[in-house]
C-alpha angles and dihedrals in degrees: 000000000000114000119218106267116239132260095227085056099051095041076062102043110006129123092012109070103165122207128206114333091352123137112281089213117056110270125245095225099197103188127106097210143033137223128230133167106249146041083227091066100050093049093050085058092052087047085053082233087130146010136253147101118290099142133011086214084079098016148003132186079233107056100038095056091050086051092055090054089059097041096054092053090056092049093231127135092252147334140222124212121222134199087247142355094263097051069058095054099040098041088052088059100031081058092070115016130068147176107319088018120121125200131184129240142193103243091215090084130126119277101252095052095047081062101049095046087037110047102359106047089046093048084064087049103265116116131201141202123221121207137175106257083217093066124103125267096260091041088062099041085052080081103054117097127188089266096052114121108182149007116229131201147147129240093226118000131246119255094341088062093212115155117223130231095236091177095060089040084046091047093047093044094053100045093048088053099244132102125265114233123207131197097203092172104126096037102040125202084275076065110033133356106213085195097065082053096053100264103144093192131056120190120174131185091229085193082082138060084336095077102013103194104079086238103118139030114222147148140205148203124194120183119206095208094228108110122093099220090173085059094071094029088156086065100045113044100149081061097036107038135053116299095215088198088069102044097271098314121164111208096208084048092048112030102018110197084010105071105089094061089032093059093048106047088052109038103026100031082045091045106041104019092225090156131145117237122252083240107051087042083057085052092045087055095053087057095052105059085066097045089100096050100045098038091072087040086052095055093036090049085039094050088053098045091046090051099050089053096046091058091045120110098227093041107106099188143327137207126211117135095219083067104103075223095060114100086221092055103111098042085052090052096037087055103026107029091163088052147276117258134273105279121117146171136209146153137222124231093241096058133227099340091056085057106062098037083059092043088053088046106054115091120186081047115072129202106237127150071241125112135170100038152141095256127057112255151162150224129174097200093201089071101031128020086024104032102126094058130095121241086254093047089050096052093048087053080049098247116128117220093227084055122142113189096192111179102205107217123196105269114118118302096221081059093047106043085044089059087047083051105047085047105044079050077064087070141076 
C-alpha cells in the first residue's frame, strides 16, 4: 500500500519531477510565450479543448510547477500562483462573487485585506460582512443573505494573532451552502492544514514563510476539491452556466472538481494579469525547500522569546497562542499541535511612546513593513501600517496603540532575546 508522502519531502522534490536529461533544478522558462505547429493547436488551447503553454500571462512551466508543490503540502487537487497574497485573496472571492453578491468575513483579518473586502471590493458591487470569529454559531449566521457566496478567515491573524476555529467556520459555511476560504499564510500547510478541518479554500501570501527571505512577492490559491459547487449551481452561475467568452463552456460540466482553478486561471488571469513572474516563482521554490526546516526553528525561537517577555518587569503583556496563558491556547493546539509560527505581539507598560523608543533601540532587529522571515524584525503598527488611524479607531480594529508585532527569525534565541534585553534597558 502507498504511504502519504511527507511534507518535508515534498517541500524538497515536489511540483519539479525531471525526466531523461532534463535539469535536475526547476527551470526558470523566461518566455512569455510558447510555439506550436499549427494554427489548429493553438486554437484548440484557446478553445480550452487541450492543454498546454501558449502565454505566461495565463500559464508557465514554472509556476505551475511551484503551485503544485503547494498545492500538494496543503493536500489540496491543484494550486494557482498569484504576483502578491492579496491578487490571491481577491482573485478567490472575485471567482465566485459578483456584482450584487455579499460574502462574510472574520473581522480578525490583516489590514490590507480588511481594505480591499471592506472599501474596494464594494466599490465593484460586492459587499461584505464583517463578525467577530469569537462569536457563537448563530451570531455569525445572523450575516449571511441570501446573496452571500463565501466565509473568509484567517488561520492566525495578522497582526492580532487570533486562531481561528476553522471547524465552526467549516461547519457554518457548509450549512449555509457556500465554501469556506482560508488565509493559511503564518502557519503555513508544515503547521495546519485548513483542508483536514473542512476548509474548502487555501490562500497564502507566498511573500512570507513561503518563501522566507524577503526576496519575492507572491500569492497563491489552492482548491480542495471538495466543494460541490454544482450542487448549489443557483449560487454559483459563473461556475455553473455558460461561459459565452469560451464558446458556451460551462467550467463544473467540463472540468468537474476543476472548475474553480480552471475559471480563474482563464477568465480572471486572462482578464487582470495578476500573474507571478517565472523568476520569483523560481525564488519562491528555493524557499520552499527549507520551509520544513525553518517553520519548527520560528515557533522554538518565538516560545522562548515570548517567555522571556512575559517574565520581564516593563512588559505590559504579550500575545502568542502557544503561551498556556493565551486564550487561544488550546485551538492553537487543537489545529497546530507542532506549533504556530514566529510572529508575536506585545506591549510595554509606558505605552506607545515606550514602544517605539524600544523598537528604535533594538539592533540585530530591525523595523521593515516586512513580517515571517528569515530575519528577525519589527512593526509597531500605531506609527506605521495604522497609522492614520486615532487611538479609539485602532482599538476598535483591535490593535492596541502600545502594539509590538516582533517576527522572530531563526537566528539564535539567546541573540535575539539579548537585543530585546539591551533595548528594552532603553525604556522606563
Amino acid at each position: 500500500m502507498k504511504t502519504e508522502t511527507k511534507r518535508s519531502t515534498i517541500c524538497v522534490q515536489g511540483g519539479w519531477q525531471p525526466k531523461k536529461g532534463e535539469p535536475r533544478v526547476l527551470p526558470i522558462y523566461q518566455s512569455t510565450t510558447f510555439k506550436y505547429e499549427t494554427s489548429d493547436q493553438m486554437g484548440r488551447l484557446f478553445d480550452l479543448k487541450d492543454s498546454g503553454y501558449f502565454y505566461t500571462r495565463l500559464q508557465n512551466p514554472t509556476t505551475d510547477a511551484v503551485a503544485a508543490k503547494i498545492a500538494a503540502l496543503e493536500g489540496g487537487i491543484g494550486g494557482m500562483l498569484t504576483s502578491s497574497g492579496q491578487a490571491a485573496n481577491f482573485f478567490a472571492i472575485f471567482n465566485i462573487c459578483q456584482a450584487g453578491d455579499h460574502f462574510v468575513s472574520s473581522s480578525a483579518i490583516y489590514g490590507g485585506t480588511y481594505n480591499l473586502f471592506g472599501v474596494t471590493m464594494k466599490k465593484l458591487g460586492i459587499d461584505v460582512t464583517f463578525i467577530n470569529p469569537n462569536d457563537s454559531e448563530e451570531e455569525i449566521k445572523k450575516a449571511f443573505r441570501p446573496n452571500t457566496k463565501a466565509l473568509f478567515g484567517e488561520t492566525v491573524s495578522n497582526p492580532t494573532l487570533e486562531v481561528l476555529d476553522i471547524e465552526k467556520f467549516a461547519k457554518i459555511a457548509h450549512e449555509k451552502g457556500v465554501p469556506l476560504i482560508i488565509d493559511n499564510t503564518f502557519p503555513t500547510p508544515i503547521n495546519c492544514r485548513p483542508f483536514e478541518w473542512g476548509a474548502d479554500i487555501v490562500v497564502h501570501s507566498t511573500t512570507k514563510y513561503m518563501d522566507g527571505h524577503a526576496s519575492a512577492i507572491g500569492g497563491c490559491i489552492v482548491d480542495s476539491g471538495n466543494f460541490d459547487w454544482a450542487a448549489h449551481g443557483e449560487k454559483f452561475p459563473g461556475l455553473c452556466t455558460p461561459d459565452e467568452s469560451y464558446h458556451g463552456l460551462t467550467y463544473t460540466e467540463s472540468f468537474g472538481k476543476m472548475a474553480y482553478l480552471t475559471k480563474a486561471t482563464v477568465q480572471l488571469m486572462r482578464d487582470l494579469g495578476s500573474t507571478q513572474s517565472p523568476q520569483n516563482a523560481f525564488l519562491l521554490n528555493i524557499g520552499l525547500e527549507t520551509l520544513h526546516l525553518r517553520m519548527p526553528q520560528h515557533c522554538k525561537n518565538a516560545l522562548l522569546v515570548s517567555q522571556y517577555l512575559e517574565k520581564n518587569d516593563k512588559v505590559a503583556w504579550v500575545n502568542y497562542c502557544d503561551l498556556p496563558t493565551s486564550p487561544y491556547y488550546q485551538l492553537a493546539k487543537k489545529y497546530m499541535p507542532n506549533g504556530s509560527c514566529g510572529v508575536i505581539s506585545f506591549g510595554l507598560k509606558g505605552g506607545r511612546e515606550e514602544s517605539i523608543k524600544f523598537m528604535d533601540s533594538l539592533k540585530l532587529a530591525a523595523i521593515v513593513t516586512h513580517v515571517a522571515d528569515a530575519r528577525t524584525c519589527v512593526l509597531h503598527p500605531a506609527s506605521h501600517t495604522h497609522r492614520q488611524l486615532s487611538d479609539e479607531q485602532l482599538m476598535e480594529a483591535g490593535i492596541r496603540p502600545d502594539l509590538i508585532r516582533f517576527s522572530v527569525g531563526i537566528e539564535d534565541a539567546d541573540d535575539i532575546i539579548a537585543d530585546i534585553k539591551q533595548a528594552l534597558a532603553q525604556v522606563k
